[in-house]
C-alpha positions as CSV (number, residue, x, y, z in Angstrom):
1,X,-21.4,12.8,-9.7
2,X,-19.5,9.4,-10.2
3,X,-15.7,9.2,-10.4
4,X,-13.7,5.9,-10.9
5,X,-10.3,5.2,-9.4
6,X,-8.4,2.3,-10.7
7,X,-5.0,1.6,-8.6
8,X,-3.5,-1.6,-10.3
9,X,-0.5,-2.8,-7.9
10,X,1.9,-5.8,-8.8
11,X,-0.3,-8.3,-6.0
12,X,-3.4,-6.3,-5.9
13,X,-5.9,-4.4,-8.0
14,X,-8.0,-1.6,-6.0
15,X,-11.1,-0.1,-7.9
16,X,-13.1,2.9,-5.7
17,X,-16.3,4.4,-7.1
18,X,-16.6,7.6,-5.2
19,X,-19.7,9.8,-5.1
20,X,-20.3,12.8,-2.8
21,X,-18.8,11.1,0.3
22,X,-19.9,7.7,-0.2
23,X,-17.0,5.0,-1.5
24,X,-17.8,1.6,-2.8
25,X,-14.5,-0.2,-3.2
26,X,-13.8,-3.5,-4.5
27,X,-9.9,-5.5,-4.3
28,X,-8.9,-8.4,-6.4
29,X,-5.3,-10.0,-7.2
30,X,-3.7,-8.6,-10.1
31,X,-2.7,-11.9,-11.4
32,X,-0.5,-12.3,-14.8
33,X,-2.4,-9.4,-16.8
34,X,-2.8,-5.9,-15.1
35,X,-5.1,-5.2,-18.2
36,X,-7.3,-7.5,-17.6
37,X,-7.3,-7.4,-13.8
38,X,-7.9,-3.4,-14.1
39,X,-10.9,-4.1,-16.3
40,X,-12.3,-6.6,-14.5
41,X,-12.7,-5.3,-11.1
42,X,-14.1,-2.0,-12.3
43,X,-16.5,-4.2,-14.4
44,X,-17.6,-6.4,-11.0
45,X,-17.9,-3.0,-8.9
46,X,-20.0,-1.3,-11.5
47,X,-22.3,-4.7,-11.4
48,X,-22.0,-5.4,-7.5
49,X,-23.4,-1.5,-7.2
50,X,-26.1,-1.3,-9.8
51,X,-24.4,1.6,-11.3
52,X,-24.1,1.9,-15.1
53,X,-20.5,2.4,-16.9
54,X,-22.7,5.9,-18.7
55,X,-23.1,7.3,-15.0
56,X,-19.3,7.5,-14.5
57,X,-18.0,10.8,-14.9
58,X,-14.5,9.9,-15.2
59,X,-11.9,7.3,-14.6
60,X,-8.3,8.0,-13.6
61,X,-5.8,5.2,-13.1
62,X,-2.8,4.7,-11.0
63,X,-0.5,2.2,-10.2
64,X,2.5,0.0,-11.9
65,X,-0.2,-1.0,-14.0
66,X,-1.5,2.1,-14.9
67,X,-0.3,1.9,-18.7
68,X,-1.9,-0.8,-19.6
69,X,-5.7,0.7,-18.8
70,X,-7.3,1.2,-21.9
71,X,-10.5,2.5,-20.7
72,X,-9.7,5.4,-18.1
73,X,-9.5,8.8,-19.3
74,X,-6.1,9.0,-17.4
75,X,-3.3,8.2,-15.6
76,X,-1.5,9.6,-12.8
77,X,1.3,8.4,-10.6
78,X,0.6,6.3,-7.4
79,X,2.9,9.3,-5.5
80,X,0.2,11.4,-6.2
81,X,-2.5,9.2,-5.7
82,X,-1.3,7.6,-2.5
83,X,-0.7,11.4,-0.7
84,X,-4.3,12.5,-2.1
85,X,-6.1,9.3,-0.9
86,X,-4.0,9.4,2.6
87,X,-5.0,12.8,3.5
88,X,-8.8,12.2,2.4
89,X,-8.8,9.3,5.4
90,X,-6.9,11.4,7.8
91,X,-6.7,15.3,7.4
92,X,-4.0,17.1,8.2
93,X,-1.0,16.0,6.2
94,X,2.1,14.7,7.4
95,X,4.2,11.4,6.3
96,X,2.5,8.4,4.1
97,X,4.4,5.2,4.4
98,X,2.4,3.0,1.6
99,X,4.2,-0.6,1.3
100,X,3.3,-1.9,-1.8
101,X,4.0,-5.3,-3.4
102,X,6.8,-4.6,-5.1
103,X,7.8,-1.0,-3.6
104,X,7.5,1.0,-0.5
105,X,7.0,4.9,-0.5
106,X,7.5,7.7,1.7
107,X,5.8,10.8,1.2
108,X,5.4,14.0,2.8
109,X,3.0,16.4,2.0
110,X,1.6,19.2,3.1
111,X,-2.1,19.8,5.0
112,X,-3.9,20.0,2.3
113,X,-2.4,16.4,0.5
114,X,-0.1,17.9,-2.1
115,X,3.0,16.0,-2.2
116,X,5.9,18.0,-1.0
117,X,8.5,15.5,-1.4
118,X,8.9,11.8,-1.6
119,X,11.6,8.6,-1.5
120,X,10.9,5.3,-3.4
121,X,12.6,2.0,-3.1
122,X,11.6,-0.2,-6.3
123,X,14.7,-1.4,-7.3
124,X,14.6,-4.4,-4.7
125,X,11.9,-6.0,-2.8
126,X,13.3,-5.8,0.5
127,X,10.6,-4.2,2.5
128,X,7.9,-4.8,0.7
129,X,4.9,-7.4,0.3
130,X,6.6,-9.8,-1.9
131,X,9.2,-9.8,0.7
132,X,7.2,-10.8,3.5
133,X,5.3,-13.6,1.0
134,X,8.7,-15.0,0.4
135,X,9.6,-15.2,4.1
136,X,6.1,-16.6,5.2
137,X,6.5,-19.4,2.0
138,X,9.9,-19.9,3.3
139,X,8.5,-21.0,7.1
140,X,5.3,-22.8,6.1
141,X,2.7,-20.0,7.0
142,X,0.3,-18.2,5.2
143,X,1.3,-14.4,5.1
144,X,-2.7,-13.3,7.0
145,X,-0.9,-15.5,9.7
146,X,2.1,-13.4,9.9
147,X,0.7,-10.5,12.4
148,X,-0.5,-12.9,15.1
149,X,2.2,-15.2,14.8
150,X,4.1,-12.5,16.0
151,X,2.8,-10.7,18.2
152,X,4.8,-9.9,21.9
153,X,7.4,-12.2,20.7
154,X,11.2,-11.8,20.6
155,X,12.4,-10.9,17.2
156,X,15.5,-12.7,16.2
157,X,18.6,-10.7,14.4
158,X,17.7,-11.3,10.4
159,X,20.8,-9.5,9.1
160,X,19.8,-9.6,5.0
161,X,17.2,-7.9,3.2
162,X,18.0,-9.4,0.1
163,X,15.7,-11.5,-0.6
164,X,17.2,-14.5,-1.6
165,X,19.6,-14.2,0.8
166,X,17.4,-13.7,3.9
167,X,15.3,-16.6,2.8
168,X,18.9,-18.4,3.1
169,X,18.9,-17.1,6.5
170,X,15.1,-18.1,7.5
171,X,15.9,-21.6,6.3
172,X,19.0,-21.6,7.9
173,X,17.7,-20.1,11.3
174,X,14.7,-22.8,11.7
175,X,17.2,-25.6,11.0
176,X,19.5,-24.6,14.1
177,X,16.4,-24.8,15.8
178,X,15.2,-21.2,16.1
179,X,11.8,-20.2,17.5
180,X,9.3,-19.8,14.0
181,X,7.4,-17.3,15.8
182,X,10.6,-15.2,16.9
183,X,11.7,-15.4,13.5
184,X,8.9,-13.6,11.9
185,X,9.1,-10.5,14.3
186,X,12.6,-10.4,13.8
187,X,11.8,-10.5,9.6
188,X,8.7,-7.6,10.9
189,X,11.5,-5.4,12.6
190,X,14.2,-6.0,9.7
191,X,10.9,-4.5,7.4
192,X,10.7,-1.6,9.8
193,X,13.9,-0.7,10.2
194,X,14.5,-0.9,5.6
195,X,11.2,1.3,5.6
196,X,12.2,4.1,8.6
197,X,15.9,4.3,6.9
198,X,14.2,5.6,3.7
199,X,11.2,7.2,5.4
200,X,13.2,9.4,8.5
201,X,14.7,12.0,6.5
202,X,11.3,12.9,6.3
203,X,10.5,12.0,9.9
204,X,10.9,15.6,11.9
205,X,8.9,18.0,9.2
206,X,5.9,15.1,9.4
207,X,3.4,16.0,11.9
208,X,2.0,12.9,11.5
209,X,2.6,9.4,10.3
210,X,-0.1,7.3,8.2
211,X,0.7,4.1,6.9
212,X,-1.2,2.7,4.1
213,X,-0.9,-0.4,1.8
214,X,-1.5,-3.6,2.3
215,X,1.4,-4.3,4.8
216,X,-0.5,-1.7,6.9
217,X,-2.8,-4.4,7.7
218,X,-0.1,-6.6,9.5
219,X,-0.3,-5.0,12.8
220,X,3.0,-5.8,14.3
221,X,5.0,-4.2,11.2
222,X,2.5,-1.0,12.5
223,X,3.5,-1.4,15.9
224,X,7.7,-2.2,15.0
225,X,6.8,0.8,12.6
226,X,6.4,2.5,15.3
227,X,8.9,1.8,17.5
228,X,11.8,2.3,14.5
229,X,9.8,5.9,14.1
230,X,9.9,6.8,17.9
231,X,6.0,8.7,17.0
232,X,2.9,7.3,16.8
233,X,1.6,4.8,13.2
234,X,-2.0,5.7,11.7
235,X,-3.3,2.9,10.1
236,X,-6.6,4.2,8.2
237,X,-8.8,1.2,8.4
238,X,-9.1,2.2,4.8
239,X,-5.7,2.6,4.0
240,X,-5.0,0.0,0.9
241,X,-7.7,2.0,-0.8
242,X,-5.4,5.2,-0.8
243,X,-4.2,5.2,-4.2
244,X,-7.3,4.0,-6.0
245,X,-9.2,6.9,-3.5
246,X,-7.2,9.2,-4.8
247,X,-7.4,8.5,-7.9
248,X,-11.3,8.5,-7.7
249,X,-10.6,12.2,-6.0
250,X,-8.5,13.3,-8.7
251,X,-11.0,12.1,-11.9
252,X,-13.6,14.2,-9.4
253,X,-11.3,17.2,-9.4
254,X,-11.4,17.1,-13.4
255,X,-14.9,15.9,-13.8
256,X,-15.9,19.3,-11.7
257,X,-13.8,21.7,-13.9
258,X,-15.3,19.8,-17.3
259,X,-18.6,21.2,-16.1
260,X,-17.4,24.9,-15.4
């Protein structure tokens, strides 16, 4: 059996084709349509594999662009999604921290990936990936640069996490001078410290933490993750694929009871 998961994110569009245990995943940009961008990188996948749109069981979609997916059989909320996906990588439950382009999530379910409970922050994009692309636009870097750039340096005091306002700051910082590279930890740790004041509520029930998204990537937000959480950060090396995953999971779960 064949599932689809389609998880179309405000920066990024994940498509997984799962069967049995084997995932074949494909990410693009979202661009200015989700519609199209959805479409499209299922459409590529299904032609990078060899396998036929007729062998698909069933396609679920996730994701702020979710909505606008006229060819899955159905949609379901990236909460779900991201806590299914997590636990699939790494079993045994615990906290997801997903950082998202234009959200971050904490989730906290239990060991068998159903979501127990759960804070969102998608009214601002403080803490999220647009954030960090403003800040890295702002000093003259690319944002893959950002992790290495930063790494075992000194992180500087950035006081706002408003976005236009820390960009004020960034600008205002590199013309008195400041190190660049000290700057971007010090925009990591502000990141880490906006994500753990939504996430630690959840903290001491969490018997482990897993962060996914594409922020996940950036290894010193992992390791400033870390240090704000005072535990350990599992990164799966899958871990932007967690919403799209388990998506694909879920349209298996239906797919399976269709046949009963």
């Amino acid at each position: 059996m064949i599932t689809a998961g389609i998880d179309v994110g405000s920066i990024s569009t994940k498509v997984v084709l799962l069967q049995e245990d084997e995932i074949y995943s494909l990410v693009r940009p979202t661009g200015w349509s989700p519609k199209e961008a959805g479409l499209n990188t299922y459409q590529e996948l299904l032609q990078q594999t060899g396998i036929s749109e007729s062998e698909v069981a069933y396609k679920v979609g996730t994701g702020y662009g979710r909505i606008s997916l006229g060819f899955i059989d159905k949609a379901v909320t990236e909460i779900h999604c991201h806590a299914r996906g997590a636990n699939y990588l790494v079993r045994g439950g615990g906290l997801v921290i997903d950082i998202g382009g234009q959200d971050s999530k904490a989730i906290l379910m239990n060991d068998h990936g159903k979501v127990l409970d759960f804070a969102m922050n998608d009214k601002c994009a403080a803490g999220t990936g647009r954030f960090l692309q403003v800040m890295a636009a702002a000093l003259g870097v690319d944002v893959s640069q950002l992790a290495e750039l930063a790494k075992d340096r000194q992180p500087l005091e950035i006081n706002s996490m408003c976005t236009v306002f820390a960009e004020s700051e960034v600008i205002s910082l590199l013309a008195k001078g400041a190190d660049k590279q000290d700057i971007i930890a010090g925009i990591h740790r502000s990141v880490a410290r906006r994500v753990w004041g939504m996430a630690s509520r959840f903290g001491a029930a969490a018997k482990q933490i897993l962060f996914t998204g594409g922020v996940a990537k950036n290894q010193d937000v992992r390791n400033r993750l870390a240090i704000e959480a005072g535990a350990p950060v599992i990164a799966p090396e899958l871990g932007q694929l967690a919403g799209a995953l388990g998506a694909a999971l879920h349209a298996r779960d239906v797919a399976k009871k269709d046949l009963v």
